[in-house]
C-alpha positions in Angstrom: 105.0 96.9 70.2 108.6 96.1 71.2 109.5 92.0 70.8 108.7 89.6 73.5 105.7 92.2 74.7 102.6 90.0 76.2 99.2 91.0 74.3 97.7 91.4 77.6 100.2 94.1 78.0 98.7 96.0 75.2 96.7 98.1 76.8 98.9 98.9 79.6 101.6 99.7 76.4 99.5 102.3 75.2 99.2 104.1 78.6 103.1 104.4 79.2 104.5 104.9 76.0 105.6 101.6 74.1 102.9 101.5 71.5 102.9 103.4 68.3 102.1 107.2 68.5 98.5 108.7 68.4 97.8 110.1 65.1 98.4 113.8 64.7 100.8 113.7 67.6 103.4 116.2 67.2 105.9 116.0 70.1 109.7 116.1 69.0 112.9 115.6 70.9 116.1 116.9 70.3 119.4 115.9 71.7 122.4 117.9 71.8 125.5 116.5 71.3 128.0 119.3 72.9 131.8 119.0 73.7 131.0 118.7 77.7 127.3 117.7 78.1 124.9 115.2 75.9 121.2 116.2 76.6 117.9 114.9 75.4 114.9 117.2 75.4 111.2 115.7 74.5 109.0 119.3 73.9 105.4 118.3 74.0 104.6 120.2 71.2 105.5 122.6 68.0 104.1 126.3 69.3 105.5 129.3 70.6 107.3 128.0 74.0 106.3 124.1 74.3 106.2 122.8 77.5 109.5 120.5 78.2 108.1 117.0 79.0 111.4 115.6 79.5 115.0 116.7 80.1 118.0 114.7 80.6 121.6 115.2 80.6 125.1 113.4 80.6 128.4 114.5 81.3 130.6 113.4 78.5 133.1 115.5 78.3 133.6 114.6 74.3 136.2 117.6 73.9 138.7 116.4 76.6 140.9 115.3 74.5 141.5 117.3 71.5 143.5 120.1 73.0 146.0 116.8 73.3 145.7 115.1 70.0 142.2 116.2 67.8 140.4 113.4 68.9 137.5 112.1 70.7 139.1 109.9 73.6 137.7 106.4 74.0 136.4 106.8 77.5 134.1 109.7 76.6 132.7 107.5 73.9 131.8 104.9 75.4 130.4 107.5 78.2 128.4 109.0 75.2 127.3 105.8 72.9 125.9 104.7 76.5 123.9 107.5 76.9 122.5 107.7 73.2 121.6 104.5 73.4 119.5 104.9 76.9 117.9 108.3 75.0 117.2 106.3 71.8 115.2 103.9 74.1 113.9 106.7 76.1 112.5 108.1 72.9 111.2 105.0 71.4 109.2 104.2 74.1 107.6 107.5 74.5 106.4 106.9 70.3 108.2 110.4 69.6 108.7 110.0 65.7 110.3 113.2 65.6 114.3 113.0 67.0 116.7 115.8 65.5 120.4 114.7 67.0 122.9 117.3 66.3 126.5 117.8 67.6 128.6 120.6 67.6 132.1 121.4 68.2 134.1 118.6 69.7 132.3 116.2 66.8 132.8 118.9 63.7 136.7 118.9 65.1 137.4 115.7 65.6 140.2 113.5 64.0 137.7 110.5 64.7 134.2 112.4 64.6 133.1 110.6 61.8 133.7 107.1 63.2 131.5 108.4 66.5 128.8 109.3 64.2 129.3 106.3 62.5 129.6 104.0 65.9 126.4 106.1 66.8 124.3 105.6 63.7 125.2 101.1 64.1 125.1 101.0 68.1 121.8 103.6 68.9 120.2 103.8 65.5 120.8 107.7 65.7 121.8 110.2 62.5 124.0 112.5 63.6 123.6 115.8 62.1 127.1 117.8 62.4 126.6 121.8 62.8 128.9 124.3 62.0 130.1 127.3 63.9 127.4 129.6 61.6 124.7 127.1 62.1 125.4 126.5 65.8 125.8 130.7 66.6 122.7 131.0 64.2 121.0 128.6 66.4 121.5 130.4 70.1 120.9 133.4 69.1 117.6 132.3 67.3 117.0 130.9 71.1 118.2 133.8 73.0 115.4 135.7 70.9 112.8 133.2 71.6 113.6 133.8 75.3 114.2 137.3 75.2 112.8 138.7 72.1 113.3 142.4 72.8 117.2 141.5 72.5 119.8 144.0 71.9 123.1 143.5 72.7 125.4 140.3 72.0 125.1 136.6 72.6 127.9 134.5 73.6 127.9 130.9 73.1 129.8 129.2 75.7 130.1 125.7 74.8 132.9 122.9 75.8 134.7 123.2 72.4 134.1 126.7 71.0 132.2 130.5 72.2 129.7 131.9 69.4 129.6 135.4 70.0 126.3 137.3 67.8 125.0 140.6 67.5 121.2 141.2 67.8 119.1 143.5 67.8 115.3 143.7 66.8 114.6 139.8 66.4 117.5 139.8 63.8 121.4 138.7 63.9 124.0 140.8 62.8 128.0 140.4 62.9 128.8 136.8 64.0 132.1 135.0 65.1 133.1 131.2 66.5 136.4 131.0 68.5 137.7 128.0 69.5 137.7 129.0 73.5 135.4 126.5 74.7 134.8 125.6 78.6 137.0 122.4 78.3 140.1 124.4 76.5 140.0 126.9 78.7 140.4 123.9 81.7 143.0 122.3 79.7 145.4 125.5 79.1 144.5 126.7 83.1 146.2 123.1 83.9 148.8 123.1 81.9 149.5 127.2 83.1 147.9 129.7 84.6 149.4 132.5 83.6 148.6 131.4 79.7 144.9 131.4 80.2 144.9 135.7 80.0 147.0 135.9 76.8 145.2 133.0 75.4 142.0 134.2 75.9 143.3 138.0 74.5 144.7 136.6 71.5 141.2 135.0 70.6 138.9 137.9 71.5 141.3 140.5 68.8 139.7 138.6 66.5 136.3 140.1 66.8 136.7 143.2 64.6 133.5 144.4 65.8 133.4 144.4 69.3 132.1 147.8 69.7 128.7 147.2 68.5 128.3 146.1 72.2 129.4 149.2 74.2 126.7 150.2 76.2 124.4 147.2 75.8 123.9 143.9 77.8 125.9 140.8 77.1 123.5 137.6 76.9 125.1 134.7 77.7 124.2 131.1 76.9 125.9 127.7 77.8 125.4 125.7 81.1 129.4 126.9 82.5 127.9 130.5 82.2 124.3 129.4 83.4 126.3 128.2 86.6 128.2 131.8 87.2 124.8 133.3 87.4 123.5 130.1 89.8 126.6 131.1 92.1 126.1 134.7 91.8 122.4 134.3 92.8 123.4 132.0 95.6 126.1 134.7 96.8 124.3 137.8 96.7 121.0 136.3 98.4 118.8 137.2 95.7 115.3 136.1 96.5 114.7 134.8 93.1 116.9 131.6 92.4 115.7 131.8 88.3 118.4 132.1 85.7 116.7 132.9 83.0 116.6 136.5 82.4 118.5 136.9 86.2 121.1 139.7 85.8 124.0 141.0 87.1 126.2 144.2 86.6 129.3 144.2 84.2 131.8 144.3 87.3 130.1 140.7 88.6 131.9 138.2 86.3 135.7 139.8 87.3 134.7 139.4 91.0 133.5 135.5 90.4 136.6 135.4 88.9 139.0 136.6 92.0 136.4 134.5 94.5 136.2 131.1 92.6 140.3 131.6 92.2 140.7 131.8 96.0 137.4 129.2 96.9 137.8 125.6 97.5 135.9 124.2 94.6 134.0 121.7 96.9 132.7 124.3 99.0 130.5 125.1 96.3 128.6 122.1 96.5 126.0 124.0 98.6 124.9 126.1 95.7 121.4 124.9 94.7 121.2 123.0 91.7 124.6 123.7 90.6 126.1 120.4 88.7 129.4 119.5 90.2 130.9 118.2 87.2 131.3 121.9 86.1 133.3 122.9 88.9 136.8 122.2 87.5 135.8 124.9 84.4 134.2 127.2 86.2 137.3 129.6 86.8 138.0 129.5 83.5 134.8 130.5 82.5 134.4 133.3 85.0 137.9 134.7 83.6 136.3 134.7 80.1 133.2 135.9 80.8 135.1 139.3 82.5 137.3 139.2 79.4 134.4 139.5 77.3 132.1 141.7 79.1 135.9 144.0 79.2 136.1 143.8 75.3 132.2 144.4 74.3 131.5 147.7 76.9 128.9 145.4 78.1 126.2 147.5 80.6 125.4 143.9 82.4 125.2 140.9 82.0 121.5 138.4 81.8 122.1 134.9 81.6 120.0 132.9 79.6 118.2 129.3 80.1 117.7 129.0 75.8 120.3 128.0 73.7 120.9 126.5 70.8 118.0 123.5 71.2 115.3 126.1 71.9 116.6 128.0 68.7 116.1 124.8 66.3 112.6 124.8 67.4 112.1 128.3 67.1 113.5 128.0 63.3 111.3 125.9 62.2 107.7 127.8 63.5 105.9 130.0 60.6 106.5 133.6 61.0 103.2 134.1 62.5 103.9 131.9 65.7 107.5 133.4 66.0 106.1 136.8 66.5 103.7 136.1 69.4 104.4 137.2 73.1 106.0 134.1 74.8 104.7 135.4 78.2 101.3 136.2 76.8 101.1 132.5 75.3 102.3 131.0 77.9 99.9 132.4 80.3 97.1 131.8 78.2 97.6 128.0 77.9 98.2 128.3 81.7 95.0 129.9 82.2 93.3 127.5 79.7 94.7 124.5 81.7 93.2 125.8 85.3 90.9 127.9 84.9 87.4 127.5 84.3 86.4 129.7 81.3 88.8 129.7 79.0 87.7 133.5 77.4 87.6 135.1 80.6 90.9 136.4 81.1 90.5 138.4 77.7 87.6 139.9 79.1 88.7 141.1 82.3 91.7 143.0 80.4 89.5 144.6 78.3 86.5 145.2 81.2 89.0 146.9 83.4 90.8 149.0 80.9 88.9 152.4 81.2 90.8 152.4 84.4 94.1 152.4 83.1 94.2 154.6 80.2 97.7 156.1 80.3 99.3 152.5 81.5 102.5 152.2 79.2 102.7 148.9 76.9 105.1 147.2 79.0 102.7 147.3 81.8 99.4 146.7 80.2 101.6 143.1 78.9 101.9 141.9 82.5 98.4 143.3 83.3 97.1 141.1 80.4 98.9 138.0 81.6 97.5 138.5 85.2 94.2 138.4 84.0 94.7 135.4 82.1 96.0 134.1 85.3 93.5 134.9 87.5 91.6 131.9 88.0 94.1 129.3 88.1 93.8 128.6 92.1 90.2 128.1 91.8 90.5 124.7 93.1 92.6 125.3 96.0 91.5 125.5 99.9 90.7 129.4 100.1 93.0 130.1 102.7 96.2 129.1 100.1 94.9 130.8 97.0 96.9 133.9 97.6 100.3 132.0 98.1 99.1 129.7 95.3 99.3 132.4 92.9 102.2 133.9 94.1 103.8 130.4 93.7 102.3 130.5 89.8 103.7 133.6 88.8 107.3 133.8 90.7 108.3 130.1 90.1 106.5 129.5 86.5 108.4 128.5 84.0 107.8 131.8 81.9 110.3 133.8 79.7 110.7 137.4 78.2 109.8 138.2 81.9 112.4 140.2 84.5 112.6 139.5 88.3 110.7 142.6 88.9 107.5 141.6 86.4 107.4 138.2 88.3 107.2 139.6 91.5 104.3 142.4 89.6 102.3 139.6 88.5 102.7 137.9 91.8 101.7 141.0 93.8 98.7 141.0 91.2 97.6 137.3 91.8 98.4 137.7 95.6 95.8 140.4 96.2 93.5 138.8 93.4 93.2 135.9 95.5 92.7 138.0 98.9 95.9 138.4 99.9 96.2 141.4 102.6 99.2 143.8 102.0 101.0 142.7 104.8 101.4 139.3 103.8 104.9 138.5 104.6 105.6 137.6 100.8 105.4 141.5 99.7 108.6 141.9 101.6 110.1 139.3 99.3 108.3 141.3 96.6 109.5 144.5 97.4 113.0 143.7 97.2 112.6 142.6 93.2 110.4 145.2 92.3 110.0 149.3 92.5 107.2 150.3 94.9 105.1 152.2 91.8 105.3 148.7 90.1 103.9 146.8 92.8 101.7 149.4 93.9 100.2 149.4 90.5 99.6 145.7 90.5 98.4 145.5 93.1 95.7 148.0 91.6 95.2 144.9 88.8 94.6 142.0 91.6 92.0 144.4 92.7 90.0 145.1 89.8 90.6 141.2 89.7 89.2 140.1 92.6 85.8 142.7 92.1 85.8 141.2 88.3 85.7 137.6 89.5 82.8 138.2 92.6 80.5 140.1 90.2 81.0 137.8 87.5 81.6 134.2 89.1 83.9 133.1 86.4 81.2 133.8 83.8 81.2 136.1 80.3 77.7 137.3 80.6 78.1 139.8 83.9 81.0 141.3 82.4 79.1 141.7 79.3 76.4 143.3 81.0 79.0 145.5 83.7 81.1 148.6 82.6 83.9 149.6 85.1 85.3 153.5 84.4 86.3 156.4 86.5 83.9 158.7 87.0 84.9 161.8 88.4 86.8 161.3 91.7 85.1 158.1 92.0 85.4 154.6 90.1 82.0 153.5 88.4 80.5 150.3 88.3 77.9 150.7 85.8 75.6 147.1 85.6 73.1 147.3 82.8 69.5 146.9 82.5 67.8 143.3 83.8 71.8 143.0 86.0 70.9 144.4 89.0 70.9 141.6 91.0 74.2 141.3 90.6 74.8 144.0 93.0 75.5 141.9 96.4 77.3 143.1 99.4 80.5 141.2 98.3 80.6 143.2 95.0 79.9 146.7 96.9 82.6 145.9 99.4 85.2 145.1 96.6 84.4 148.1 94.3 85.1 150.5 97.7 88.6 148.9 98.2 89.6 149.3 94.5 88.3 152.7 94.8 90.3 152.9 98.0 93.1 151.9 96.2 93.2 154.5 93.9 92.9 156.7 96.2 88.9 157.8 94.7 85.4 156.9 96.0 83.3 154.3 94.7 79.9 154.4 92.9 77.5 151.3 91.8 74.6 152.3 89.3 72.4 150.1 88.0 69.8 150.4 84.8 
């Protein structure tokens, strides 16, 4: 209990954070000390993707002023010591025992980076752990493959101070390389003169001897000055899906933010959503890198990325069984868990409905599983918003190792799983992220759904006793001996529109 606390308080303590730490608890934070931002992340949990319960950032700007002198100015210390404190509190009070501080270039550089560690360590009771460039590029591309495990291509890094570019392919790094061509050097040398910024950002990129390990593959980029190309990109190009994580754009995009943002009043970018405006001033220079790069690699595209290096700590630490599960898959599953209201059932509906879909291909049968974990989460909701409810779950979730067009897939499952009629107005939103055969096939899934869940009622036992095949030029609804009750109107009516749907009759038979 913190000093000067009233007993009386104790129990109220307890409920918002000050008192000690349930046993067993195993939440963790991590802050990030970087050369532009200073973030603290609290995860709730050590598994596959923990949920975030808390994420906070400052603007620092530590690596101002080396470019001038190799030190840490005073003015960005005091903006970061105030900050450290606040998250040492923050932490504190929330009983996490578990806080990893790290800090990366501008510190490891620094003239005076041990005295901030050491002002740090006296003033907000914080250990600094300093990275270097292996560890840092290690650690994003361990999160880039947490994100996006079927990887293959090259990360890049962007941070304030330096750019970590890695090769990876299969879950594992290759060739690996740290220039000193950070977001807030890049600013500095655009100041001082324009035209240096092209040969200074050459001169650095000749030194990766094997660039063309990336011809022909995408370029994954991580950092929050490249996260905010692909938010202005989005925001330009009207796509429907404002989501950076996995958002992609062709190789030609960066070289055209490049010529806009060099000819755009900064301020007029203020309308992006979610953009932060302290990264306007290096966004030009980041846009010229990123074309630079993308130029020097061969890159096919470019997919931004919302994990980094934090999300890679994390992902280091998990036992090799846990780091090879499906992030979607888990995810969806805990999701389902949370809302739903029988935890197994999802698993059984995949595996009830798949004599139906015996030639699906793996990617597919992936986002069919996760819709059926999904499939009960609106349960609770007023009937007439279940449809838009899932659609809400599976375009804005906070999901990974998913594309645009999968989210709008699962959506178009959920939609029609919940009742949704095909001429909602969302498909149109749908159709413009996803092929027609993709969404016509899910929506396939949200019907063998919706028949699964009226025959059943959320319950293992009906689906147990049911067997759901094709059967000639019709789709079979076999219920098994003592089930035949089961066999309302509601059920007949569903199992003629997912015969309907594929484009077969329908048979029940019972006994």
């Amino acid at each position: 209990m913190p000093p000067g606390l009233p007993d009386t308080m104790l129990g109220l303590a307890r409920r918002v954070g000050l008192a000690a730490a349930p046993a067993g608890d195993d939440r963790c934070a991590i802050i990030d000390i970087g050369s532009n931002s200073i973030r603290l992340v609290v995860y709730q949990g050590r598994t596959r993707i923990p949920a975030t319960m808390f994420n906070e950032k400052v603007m620092a700007g530590l690596g101002r002023g080396l470019a001038a002198n190799g030190k840490l100015s005073d003015a960005s210390m005091d903006v970061a010591v105030a900050g450290l404190r606040r998250f040492a509190a923050l932490t504190r009070a929330m009983g996490i025992a578990n806080v990893r501080t790290v800090a990366t270039a501008a510190v490891r550089e620094a003239k005076n980076g041990a005295a901030f560690i050491a002002r740090v360590a006296a003033e907000c009771g914080l250990a600094i752990e300093t990275i270097d460039g292996e560890a840092e590029a290690r650690g994003a591309a361990l999160g880039l493959v947490s994100g996006i495990p079927d990887a293959d291509g090259v990360v890049g890094d962007l941070g304030g101070g330096s750019l970590e570019l890695i090769r990876v392919k299969g879950g594992e790094m290759g060739h690996r390389i740290s220039l000193p061509i950070g977001a807030l050097r890049l600013d500095a040398v655009r100041k001082r003169d324009r035209r240096a910024l092209g040969p200074f950002i050459a001169k650095a990129l000749d030194q990766v001897g094997w660039a063309d390990e990336g011809r022909g593959r995408p370029f994954y980029m991580v950092g929050g000055s490249w996260r905010a190309l692909a938010q202005i990109h989005i925001w330009t190009s009207d796509h429907p899906l404002p989501i950076v994580h996995q958002y992609e754009m062709p190789a030609d995009a960066p070289g055209k933010l490049f010529r806009s943002l060099s000819h755009t009043d900064l301020a007029t970018l203020k309308a992006v959503p979610h953009l932060s405006t302290s990264r306007l001033p290096s966004l030009p220079g980041a846009a010229m890198l990123l074309a630079a790069v993308v130029k020097k690699l061969g890159s096919s595209s470019v997919i931004a990325s919302g994990f980094g290096l934090r999300e890679g700590l994390l992902f280091a630490d998990l036992p090799p069984e846990v780091r090879s599960l499906d992030p979607l898959i888990e995810a969806a599953r805990a999701e389902g868990a949370r809302q739903g209201r029988f935890p197994e059932h999802g698993d059984m509906l995949f595996d009830w409905m798949d004599p139906l879909f015996a030639d699906e291909p793996a990617g597919q049968r992936r986002l069919r599983l996760a819709a059926c974990l999904l499939s009960d989460i609106a349960w609770r909701a007023h009937p007439d918003f279940r449809p838009e409810r899932g659609v809400d779950v599976a375009l804005h979730g906070n999901w990974v190792a998913v594309t645009a067009a999968e989210r709008a897939a699962l959506a178009c499952a959920l939609h029609h799983n919940f009742g949704g009629s095909a001429d909602a107005p969302i498909m149109a939103t749908l159709a413009r992220l996803a092929p027609p055969p993709l969404l016509a096939r899910a929506r396939i899934w949200g019907l063998a759904l919706r028949l699964g869940q009226r025959l059943t009622g959320g319950t293992a036992v009906a689906l147990a006793a049911s067997r759901l095949e094709r059967a000639g030029d019709a789709v079979q609804l076999r219920l098994g001996p003592g089930h035949a009750d089961l066999a309302g109107d509601a059920v007949q009516r569903r199992l003629k529109l997912l015969g309907n749907g594929l484009g077969l009759g329908s048979r029940l038979v019972t006994g």
